[in-house]
MARBA-3410 file (N, C-alpha, C, O; in Angstrom, 1 decimal):
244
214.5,44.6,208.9,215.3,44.1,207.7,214.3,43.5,206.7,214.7,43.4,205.5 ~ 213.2,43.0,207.1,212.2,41.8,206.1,211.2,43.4,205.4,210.7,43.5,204.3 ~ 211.2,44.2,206.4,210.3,45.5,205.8,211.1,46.0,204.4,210.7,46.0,203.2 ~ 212.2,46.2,205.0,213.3,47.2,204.0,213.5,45.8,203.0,213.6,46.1,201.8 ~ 213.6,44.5,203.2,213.8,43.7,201.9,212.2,43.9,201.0,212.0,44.4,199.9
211.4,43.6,201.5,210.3,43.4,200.8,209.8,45.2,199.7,209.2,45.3,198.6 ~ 210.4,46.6,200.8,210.6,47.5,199.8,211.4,47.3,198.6,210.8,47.6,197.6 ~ 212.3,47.0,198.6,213.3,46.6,197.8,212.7,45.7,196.2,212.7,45.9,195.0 ~ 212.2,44.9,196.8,211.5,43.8,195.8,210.2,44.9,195.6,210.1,45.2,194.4 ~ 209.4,45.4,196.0,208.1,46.3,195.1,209.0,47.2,193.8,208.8,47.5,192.6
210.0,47.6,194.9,210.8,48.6,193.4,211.3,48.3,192.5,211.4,48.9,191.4 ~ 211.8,47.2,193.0,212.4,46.5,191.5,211.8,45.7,190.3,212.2,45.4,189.2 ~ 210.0,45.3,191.2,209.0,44.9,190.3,208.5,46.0,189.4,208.0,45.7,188.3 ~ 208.5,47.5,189.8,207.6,48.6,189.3,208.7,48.8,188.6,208.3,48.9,187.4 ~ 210.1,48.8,188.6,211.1,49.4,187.9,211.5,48.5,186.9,211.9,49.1,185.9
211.5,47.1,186.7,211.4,46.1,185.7,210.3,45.7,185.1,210.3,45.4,183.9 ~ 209.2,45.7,185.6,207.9,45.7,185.2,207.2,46.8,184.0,206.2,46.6,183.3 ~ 208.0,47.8,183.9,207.8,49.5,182.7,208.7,48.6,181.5,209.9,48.3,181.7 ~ 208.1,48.4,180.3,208.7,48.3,179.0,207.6,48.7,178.1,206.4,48.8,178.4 ~ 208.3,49.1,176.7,208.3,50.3,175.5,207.1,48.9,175.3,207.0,47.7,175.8
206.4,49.7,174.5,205.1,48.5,173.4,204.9,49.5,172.5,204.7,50.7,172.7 ~ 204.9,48.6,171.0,204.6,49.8,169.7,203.1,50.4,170.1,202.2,50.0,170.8 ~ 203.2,51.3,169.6,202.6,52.7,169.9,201.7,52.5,171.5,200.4,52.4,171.5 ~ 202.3,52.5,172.2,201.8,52.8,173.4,203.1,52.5,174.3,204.3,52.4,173.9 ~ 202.6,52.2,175.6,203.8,51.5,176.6,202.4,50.0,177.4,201.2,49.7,177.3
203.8,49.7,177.9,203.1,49.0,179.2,203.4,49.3,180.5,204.5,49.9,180.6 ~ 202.7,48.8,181.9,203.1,49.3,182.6,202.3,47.8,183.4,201.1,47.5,183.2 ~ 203.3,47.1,184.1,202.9,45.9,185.0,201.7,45.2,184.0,200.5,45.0,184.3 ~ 202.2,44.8,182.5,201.5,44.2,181.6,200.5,44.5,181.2,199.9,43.7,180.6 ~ 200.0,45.8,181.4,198.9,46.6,181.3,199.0,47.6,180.1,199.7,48.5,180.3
198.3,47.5,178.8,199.0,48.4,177.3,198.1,49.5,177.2,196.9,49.5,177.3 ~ 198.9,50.3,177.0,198.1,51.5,176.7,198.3,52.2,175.2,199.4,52.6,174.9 ~ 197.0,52.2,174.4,198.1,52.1,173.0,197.1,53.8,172.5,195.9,54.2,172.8 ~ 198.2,54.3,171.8,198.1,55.6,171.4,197.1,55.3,170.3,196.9,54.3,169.6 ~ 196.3,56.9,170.4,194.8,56.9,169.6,195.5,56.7,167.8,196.5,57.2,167.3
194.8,56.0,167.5,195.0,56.0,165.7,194.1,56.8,165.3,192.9,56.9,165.5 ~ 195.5,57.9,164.2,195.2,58.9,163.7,193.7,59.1,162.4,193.8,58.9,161.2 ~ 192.5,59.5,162.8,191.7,59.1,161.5,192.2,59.8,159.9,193.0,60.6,159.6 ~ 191.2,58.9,159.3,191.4,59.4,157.8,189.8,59.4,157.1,188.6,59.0,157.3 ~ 190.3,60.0,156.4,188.9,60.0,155.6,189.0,59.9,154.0,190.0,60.5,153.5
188.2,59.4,153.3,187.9,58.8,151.4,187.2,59.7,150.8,186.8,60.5,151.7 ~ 186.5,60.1,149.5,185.7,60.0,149.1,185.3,59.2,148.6,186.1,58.4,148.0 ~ 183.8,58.9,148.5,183.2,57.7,147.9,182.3,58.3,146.6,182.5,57.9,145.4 ~ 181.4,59.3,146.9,180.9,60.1,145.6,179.5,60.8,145.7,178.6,60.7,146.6 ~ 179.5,61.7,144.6,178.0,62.5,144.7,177.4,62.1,143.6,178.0,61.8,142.6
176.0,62.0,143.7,174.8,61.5,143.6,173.3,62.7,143.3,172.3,62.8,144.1 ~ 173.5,63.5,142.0,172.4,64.7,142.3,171.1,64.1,141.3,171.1,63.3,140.4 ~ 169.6,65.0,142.2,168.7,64.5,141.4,168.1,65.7,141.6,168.5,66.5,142.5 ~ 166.9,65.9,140.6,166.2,67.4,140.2,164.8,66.8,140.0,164.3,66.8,138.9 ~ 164.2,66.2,141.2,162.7,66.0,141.1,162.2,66.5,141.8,161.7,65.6,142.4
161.9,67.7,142.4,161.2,68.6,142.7,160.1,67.9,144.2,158.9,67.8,144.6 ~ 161.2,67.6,144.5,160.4,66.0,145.9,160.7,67.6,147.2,161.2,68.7,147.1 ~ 160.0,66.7,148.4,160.4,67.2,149.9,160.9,65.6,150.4,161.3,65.7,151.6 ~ 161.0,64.7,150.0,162.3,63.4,150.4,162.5,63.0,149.0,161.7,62.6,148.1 ~ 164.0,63.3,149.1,164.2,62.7,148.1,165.3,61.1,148.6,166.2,61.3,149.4
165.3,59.8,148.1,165.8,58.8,148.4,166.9,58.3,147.1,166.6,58.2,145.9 ~ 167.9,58.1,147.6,169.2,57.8,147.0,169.3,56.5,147.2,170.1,56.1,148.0 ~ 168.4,55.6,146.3,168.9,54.4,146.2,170.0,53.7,146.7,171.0,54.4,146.2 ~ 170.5,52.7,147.5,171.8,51.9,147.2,173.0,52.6,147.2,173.9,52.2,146.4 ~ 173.3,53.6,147.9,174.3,54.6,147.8,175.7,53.9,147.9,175.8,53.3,149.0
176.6,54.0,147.2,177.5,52.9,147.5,178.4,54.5,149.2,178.6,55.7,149.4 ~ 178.7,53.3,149.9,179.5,54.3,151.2,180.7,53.4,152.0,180.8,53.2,153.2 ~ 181.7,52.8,150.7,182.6,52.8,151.0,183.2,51.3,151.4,182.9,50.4,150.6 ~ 184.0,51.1,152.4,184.8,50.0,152.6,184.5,49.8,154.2,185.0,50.5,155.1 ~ 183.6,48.7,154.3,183.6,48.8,156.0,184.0,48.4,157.2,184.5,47.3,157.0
184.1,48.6,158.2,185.4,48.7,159.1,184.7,49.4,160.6,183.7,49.3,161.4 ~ 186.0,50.4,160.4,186.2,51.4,161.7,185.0,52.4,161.8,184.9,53.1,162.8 ~ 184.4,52.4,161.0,183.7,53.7,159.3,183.0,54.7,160.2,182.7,54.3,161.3 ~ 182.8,56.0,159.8,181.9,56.3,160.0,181.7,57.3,158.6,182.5,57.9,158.0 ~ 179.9,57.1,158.3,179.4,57.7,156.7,179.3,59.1,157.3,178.6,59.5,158.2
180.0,59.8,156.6,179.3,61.5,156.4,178.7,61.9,155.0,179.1,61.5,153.9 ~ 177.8,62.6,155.3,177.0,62.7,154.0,176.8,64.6,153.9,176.4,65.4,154.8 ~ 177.2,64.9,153.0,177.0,66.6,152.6,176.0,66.4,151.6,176.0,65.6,150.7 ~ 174.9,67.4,151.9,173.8,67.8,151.3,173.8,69.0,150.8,173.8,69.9,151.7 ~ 173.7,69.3,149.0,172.6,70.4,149.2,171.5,70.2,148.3,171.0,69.2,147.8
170.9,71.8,148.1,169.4,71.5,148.1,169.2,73.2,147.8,169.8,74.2,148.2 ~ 167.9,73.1,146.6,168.1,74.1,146.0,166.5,74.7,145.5,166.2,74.0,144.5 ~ 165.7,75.3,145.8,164.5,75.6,145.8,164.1,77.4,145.4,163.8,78.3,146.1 ~ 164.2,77.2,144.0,163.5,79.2,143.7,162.7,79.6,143.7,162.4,80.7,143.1 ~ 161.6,78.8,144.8,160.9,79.9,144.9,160.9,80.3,146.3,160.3,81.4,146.5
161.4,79.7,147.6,161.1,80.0,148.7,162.2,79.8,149.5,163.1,79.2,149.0 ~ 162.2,80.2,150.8,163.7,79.5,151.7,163.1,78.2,152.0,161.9,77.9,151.9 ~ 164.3,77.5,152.5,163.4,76.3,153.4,165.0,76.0,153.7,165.8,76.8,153.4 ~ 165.4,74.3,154.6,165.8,73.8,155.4,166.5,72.6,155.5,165.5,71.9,156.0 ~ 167.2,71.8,155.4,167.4,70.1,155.8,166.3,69.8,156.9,166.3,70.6,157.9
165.5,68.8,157.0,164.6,68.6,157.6,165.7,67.4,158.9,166.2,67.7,160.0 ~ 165.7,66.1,158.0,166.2,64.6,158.5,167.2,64.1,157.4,167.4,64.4,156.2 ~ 168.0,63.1,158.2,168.1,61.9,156.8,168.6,60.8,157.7,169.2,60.8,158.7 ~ 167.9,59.8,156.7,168.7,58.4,157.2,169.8,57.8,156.4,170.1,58.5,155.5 ~ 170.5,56.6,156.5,171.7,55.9,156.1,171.1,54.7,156.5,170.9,54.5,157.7
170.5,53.6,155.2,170.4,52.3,155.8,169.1,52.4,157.0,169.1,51.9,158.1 ~ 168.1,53.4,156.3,167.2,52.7,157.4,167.1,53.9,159.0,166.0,54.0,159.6 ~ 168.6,54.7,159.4,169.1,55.0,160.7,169.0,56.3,160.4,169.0,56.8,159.2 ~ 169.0,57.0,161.9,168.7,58.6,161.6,169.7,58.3,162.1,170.1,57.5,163.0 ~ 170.6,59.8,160.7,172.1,60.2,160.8,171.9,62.0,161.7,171.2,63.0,161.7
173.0,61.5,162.3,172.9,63.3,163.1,173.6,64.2,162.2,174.5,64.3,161.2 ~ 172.6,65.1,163.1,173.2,67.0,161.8,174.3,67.1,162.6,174.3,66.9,163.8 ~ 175.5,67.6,161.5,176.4,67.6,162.1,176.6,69.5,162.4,177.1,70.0,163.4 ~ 176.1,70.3,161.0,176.1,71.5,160.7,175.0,71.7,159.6,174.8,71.1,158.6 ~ 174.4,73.0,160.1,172.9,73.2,158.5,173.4,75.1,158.1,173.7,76.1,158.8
173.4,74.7,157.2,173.3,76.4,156.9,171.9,77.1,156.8,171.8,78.3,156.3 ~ 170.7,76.5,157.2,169.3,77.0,157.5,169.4,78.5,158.6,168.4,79.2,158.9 ~ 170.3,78.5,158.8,170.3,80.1,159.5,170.2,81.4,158.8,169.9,82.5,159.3 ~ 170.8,80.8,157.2,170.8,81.7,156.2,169.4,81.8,155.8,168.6,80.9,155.9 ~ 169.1,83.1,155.1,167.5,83.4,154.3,168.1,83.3,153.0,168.7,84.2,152.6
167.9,81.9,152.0,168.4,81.6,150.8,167.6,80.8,150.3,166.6,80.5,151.0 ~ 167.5,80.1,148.9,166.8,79.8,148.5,167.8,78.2,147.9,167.4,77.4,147.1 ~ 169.0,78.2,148.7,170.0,77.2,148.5,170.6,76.8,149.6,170.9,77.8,150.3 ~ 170.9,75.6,150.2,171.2,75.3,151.0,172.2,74.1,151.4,172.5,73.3,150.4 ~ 172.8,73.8,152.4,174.2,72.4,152.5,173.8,72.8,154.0,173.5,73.7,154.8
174.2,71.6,153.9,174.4,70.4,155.7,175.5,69.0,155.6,176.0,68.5,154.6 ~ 175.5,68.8,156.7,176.5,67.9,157.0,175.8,67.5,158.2,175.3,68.1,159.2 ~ 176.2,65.6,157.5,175.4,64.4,158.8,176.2,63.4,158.7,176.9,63.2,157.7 ~ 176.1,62.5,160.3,177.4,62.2,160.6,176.6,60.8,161.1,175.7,61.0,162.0 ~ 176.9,59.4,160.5,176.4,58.3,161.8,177.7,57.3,161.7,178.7,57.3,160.9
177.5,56.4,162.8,178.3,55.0,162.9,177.9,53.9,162.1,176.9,53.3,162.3 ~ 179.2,53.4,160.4,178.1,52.9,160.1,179.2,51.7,159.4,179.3,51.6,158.1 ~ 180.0,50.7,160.3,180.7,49.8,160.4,180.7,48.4,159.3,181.6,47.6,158.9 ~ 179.0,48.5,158.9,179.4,47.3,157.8,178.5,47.4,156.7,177.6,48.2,156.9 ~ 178.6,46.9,155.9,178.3,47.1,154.0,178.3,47.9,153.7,178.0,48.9,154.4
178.4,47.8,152.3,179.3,48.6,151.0,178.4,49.9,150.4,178.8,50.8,149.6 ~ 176.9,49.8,150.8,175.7,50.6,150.1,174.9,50.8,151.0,174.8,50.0,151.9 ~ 174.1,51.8,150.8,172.8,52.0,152.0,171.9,53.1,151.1,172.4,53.8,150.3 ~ 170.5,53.0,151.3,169.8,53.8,150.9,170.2,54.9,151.6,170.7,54.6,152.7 ~ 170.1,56.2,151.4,170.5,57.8,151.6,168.7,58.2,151.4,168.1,57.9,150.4
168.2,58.9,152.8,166.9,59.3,152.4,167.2,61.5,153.2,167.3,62.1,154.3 ~ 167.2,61.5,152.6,167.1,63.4,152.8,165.4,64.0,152.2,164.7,64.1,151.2 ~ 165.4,64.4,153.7,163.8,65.1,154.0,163.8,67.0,153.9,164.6,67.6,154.7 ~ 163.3,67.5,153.2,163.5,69.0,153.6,162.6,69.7,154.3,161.8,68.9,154.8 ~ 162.3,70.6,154.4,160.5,71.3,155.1,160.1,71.5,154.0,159.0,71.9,154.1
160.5,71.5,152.6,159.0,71.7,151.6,160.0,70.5,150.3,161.0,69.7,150.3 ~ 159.1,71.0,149.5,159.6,70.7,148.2,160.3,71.1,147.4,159.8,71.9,146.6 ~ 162.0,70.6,147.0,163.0,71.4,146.8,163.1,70.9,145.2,162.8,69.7,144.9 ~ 163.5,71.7,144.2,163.9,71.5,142.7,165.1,70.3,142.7,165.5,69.4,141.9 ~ 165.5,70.7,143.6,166.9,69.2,143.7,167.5,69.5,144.6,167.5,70.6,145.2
168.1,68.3,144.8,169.1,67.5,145.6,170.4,66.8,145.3,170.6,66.0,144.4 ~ 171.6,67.4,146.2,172.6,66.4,145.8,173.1,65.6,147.1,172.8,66.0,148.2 ~ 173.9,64.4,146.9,174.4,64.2,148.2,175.8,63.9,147.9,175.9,63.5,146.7 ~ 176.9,64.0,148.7,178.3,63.6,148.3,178.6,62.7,149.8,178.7,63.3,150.9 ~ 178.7,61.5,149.8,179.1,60.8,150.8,181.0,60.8,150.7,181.8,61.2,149.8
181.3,60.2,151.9,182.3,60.3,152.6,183.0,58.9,153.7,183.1,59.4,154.8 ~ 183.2,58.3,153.8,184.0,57.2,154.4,185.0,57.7,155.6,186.2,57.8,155.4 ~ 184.5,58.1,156.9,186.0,58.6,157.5,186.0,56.9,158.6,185.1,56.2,158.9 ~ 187.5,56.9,158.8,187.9,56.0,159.7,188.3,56.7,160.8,188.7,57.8,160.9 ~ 188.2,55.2,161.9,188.9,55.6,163.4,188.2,56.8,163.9,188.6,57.1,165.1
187.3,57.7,163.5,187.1,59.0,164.2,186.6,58.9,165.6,185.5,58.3,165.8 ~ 187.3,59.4,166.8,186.8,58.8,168.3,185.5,59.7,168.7,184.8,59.1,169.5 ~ 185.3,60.6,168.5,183.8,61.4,168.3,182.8,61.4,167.1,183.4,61.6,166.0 ~ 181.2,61.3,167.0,180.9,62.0,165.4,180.9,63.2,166.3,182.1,63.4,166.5 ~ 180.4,64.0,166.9,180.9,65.4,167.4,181.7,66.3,167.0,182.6,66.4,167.8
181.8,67.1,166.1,182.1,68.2,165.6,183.6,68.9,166.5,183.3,69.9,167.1 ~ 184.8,68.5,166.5,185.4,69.5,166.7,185.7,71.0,166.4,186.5,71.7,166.9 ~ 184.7,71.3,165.4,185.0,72.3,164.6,183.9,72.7,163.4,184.1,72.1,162.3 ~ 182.8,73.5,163.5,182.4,73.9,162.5,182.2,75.3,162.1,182.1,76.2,163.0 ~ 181.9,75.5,160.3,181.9,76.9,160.4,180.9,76.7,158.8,180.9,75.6,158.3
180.3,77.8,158.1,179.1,78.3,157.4,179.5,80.0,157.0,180.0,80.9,157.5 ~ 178.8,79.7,155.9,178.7,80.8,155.2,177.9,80.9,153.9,177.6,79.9,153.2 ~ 177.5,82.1,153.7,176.2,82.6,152.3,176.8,83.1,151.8,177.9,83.1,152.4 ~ 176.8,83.5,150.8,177.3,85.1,149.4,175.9,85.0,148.8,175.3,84.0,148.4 ~ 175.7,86.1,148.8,174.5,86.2,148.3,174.8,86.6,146.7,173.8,86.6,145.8
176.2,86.9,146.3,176.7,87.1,144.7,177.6,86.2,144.6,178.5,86.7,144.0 ~ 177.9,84.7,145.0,179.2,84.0,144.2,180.3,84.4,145.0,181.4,83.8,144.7 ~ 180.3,85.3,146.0,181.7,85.4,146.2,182.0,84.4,147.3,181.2,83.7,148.0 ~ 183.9,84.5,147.3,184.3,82.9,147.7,183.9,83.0,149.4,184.1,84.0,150.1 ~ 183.3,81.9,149.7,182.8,81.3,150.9,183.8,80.6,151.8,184.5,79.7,151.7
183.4,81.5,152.8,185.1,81.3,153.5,184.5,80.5,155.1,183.8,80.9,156.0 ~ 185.1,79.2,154.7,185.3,77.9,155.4,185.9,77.4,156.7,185.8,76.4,157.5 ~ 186.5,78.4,156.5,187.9,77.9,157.8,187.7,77.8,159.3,187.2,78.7,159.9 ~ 188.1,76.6,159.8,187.8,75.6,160.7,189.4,75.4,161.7,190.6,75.5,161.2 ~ 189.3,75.3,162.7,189.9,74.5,163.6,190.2,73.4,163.6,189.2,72.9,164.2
191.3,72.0,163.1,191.3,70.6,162.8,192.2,70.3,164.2,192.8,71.2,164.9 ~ 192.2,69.2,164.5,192.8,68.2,165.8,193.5,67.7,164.9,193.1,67.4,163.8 ~ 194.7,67.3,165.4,196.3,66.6,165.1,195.5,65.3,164.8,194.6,64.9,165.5 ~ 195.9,64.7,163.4,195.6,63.7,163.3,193.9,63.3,163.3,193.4,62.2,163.3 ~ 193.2,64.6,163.3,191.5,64.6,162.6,191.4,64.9,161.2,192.5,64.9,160.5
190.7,65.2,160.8,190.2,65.1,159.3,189.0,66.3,159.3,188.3,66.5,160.3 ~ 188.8,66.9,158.2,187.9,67.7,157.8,187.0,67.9,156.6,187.6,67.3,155.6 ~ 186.0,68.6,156.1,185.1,67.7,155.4,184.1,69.0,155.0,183.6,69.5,156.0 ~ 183.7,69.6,153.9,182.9,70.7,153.4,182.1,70.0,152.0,182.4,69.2,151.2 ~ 181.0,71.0,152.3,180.1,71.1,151.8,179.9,72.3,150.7,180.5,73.3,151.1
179.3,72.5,149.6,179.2,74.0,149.3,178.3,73.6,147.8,178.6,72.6,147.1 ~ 177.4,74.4,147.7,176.0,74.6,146.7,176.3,76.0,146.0,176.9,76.9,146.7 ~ 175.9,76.0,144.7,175.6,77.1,144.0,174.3,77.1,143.3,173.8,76.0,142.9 ~ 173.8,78.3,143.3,172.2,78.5,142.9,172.3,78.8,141.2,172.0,79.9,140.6 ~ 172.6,77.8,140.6,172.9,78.4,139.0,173.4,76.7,138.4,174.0,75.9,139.2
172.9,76.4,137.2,173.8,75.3,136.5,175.4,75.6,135.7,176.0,76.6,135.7 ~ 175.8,74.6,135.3,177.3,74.4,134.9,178.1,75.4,135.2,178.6,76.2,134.4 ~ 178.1,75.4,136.4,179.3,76.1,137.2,180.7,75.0,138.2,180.6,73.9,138.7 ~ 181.6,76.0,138.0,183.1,75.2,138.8,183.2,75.9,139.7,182.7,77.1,139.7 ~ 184.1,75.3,140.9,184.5,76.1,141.9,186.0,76.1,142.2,186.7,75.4,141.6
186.5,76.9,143.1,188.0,76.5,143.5,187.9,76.2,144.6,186.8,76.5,145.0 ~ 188.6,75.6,145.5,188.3,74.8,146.9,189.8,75.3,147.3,190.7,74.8,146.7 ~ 190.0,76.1,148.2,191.1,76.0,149.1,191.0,75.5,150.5,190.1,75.8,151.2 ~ 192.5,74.5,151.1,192.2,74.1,152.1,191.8,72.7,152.4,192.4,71.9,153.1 ~ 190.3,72.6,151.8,190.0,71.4,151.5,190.7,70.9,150.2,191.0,71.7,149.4
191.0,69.5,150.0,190.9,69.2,148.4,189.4,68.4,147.8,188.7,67.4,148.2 ~ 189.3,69.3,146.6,188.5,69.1,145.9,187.9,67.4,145.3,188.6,66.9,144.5 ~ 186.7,66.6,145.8,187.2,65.4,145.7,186.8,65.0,144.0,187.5,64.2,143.4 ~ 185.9,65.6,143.4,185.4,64.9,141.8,184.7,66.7,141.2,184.2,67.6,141.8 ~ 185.0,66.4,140.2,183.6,67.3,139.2,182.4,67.7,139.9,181.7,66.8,140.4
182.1,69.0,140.0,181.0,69.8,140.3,179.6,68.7,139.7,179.5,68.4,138.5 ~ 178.7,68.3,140.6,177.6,67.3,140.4,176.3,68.6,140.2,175.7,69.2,141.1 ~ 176.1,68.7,138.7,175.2,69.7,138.8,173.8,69.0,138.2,173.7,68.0,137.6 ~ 172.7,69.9,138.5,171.3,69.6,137.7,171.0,70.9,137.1,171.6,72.0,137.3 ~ 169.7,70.7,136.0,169.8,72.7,135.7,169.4,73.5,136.4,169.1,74.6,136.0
169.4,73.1,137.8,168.9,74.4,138.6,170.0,75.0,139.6,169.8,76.2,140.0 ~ 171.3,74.1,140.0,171.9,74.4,141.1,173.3,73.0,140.8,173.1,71.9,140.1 ~ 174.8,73.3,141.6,175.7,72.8,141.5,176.3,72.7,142.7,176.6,73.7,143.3 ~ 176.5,71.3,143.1,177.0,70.7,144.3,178.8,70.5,144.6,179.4,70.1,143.6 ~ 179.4,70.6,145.4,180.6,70.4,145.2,181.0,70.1,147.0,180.5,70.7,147.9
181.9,69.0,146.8,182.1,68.3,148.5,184.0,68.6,147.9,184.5,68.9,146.8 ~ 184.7,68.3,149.3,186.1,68.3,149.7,186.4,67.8,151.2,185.6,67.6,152.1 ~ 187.3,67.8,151.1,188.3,67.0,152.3,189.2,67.3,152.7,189.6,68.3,152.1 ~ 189.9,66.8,153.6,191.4,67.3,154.4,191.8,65.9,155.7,191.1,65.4,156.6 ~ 192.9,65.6,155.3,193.4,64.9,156.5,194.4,65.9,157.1,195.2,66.5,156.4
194.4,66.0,158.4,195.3,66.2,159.0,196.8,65.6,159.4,196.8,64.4,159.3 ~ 197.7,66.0,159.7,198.6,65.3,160.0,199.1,65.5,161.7,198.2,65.9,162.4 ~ 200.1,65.3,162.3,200.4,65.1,163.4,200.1,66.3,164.2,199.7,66.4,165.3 ~ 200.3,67.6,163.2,200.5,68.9,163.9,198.7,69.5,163.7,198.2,69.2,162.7 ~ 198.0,70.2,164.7,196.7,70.4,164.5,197.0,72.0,163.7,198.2,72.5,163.6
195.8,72.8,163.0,195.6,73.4,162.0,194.5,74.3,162.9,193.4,73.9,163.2 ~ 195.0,75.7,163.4,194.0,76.4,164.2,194.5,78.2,163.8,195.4,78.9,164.1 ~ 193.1,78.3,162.8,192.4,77.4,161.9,193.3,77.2,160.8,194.3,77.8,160.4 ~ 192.6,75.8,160.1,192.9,76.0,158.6,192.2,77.1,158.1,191.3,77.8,158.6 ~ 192.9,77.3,156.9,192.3,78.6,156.2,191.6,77.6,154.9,192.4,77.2,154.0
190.0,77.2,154.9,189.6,77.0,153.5,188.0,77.8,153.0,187.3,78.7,153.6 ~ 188.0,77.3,152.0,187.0,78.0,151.4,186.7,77.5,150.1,187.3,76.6,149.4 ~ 185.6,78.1,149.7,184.8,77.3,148.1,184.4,78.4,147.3,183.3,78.9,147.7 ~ 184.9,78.8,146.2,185.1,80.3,145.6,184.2,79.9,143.9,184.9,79.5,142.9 ~ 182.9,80.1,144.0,182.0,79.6,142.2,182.4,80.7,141.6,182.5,81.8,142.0
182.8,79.9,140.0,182.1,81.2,138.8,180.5,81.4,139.0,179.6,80.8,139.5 ~ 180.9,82.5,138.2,179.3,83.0,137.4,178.9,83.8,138.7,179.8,84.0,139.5 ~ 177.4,84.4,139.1,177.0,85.7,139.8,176.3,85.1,140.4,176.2,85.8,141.4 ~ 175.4,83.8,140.5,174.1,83.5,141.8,174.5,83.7,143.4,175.4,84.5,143.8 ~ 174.0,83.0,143.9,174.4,82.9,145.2,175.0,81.4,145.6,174.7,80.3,145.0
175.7,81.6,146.5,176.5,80.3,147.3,176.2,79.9,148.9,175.8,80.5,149.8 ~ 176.6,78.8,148.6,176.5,78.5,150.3,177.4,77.4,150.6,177.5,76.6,149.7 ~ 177.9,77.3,151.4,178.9,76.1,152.4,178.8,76.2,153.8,178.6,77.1,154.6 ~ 178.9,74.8,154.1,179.3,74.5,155.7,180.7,73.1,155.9,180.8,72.0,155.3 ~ 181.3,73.5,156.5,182.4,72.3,156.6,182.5,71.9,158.2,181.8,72.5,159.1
183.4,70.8,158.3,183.2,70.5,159.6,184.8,69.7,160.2,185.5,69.4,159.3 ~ 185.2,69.5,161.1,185.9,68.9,161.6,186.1,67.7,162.7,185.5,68.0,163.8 ~ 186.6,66.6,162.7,186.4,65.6,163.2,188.1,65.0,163.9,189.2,65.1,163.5 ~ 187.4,64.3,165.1,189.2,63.5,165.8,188.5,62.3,166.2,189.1,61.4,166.7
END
């Protein structure tokens, strides 16, 4: 009888003890709270045409800080030879590659780098290449809450004539996504599908930079369909990426 009462009382502690808690539950006072969905900002691009192999970005402003993590899209534009994204730091710290389009044989190039970077408003931006590039752009990025920098998702592409550069990625419910894309020519526009387009084409006279974005929402996107489509005839390049 003291067996079967004492069953009685565990069940009715496990059975009273389960109540609802905003976005999660509890379970015997123990909360379990559901992942917060990331987001991501733009903050802005920043292009320079000195003919450097590091070029350094002053005081980069990157955003509002917090949860943060800085993503930085690069490109990089060189006529007389191929070359590469070498490194870069944020504030001093080597940022990880997240995606390089150095697989291509081009004389233009974009990458994407990803670090943890939780407090103040600016950081020096230092981008290293293997030689000496005509210019450089960088377009930073602000994402929050992201629980990997880890790539859920990346993808790359060349045109060797301008044609549109097709993007499209895999996103996670409630991740965010994030492209890159260079043109080998001055004052040129592009169309961005998929991503949205964050500011004006950041050009120098040798080459034109352009960054975009995407939040996802509840339901995941497999794949989104995006891409980055220049006027005029040079060549193109993009890399985009995906994050949860």
């Amino acid at each position: 009888m003291i067996k079967l009462a004492r069953i009685l009382s565990l069940i009715a502690a496990l059975t009273f003890g389960v109540q609802p808690a905003v976005a999660g539950f509890v379970i015997n006072s123990f909360s379990f709270a559901a992942p917060v969905a990331a987001t991501i900002s733009f903050v802005g691009c920043t292009t320079s045409a000195a003919n450097l192999t590091t070029y350094t970005f002053t005081a980069h402003a990157t955003g509002t800080a917090g949860t943060r993590k800085t993503i930085v899209g690069v490109s990089g534009e060189d006529g007389a030879s191929d070359f590469s994204v070498a490194s870069m730091t944020v504030g001093g710290v080597s940022a990880a590659e997240v995606v390089d389009s150095a697989n291509a044989s081009s004389e233009i190039q974009s990458a994407l780098y990803i670090i943890d970077n939780p407090s103040g408003t600016t950081a020096d931006i230092v981008v290293t290449f293997s030689e000496a590039v005509t210019s450089s752009a960088v377009c930073v990025f602000a994402a929050y809450d992201i629980s990997s920098e880890t790539a859920v998702a990346t993808a790359s592409q060349y045109q060797v004539a301008s044609a549109n550069i097709v993007l499209s990625l895999d996103v996670s419910a409630d991740g965010v996504a994030v492209g890159q894309s260079t043109f080998g020519g001055s004052a040129q526009t592009t169309t961005w599908a998929g991503l949205v387009e964050n500011a004006p084409e950041s050009c120098s006279a040798e080459a034109c930079a352009s960054s975009a974005h995407y939040t996802e929402d509840a339901t995941a996107s497999s794949p989104l369909t995006a891409g980055s489509d220049w006027t005029g005839s040079n060549p193109s390049i993009g890399v985009s990426a995906s994050f949860r």
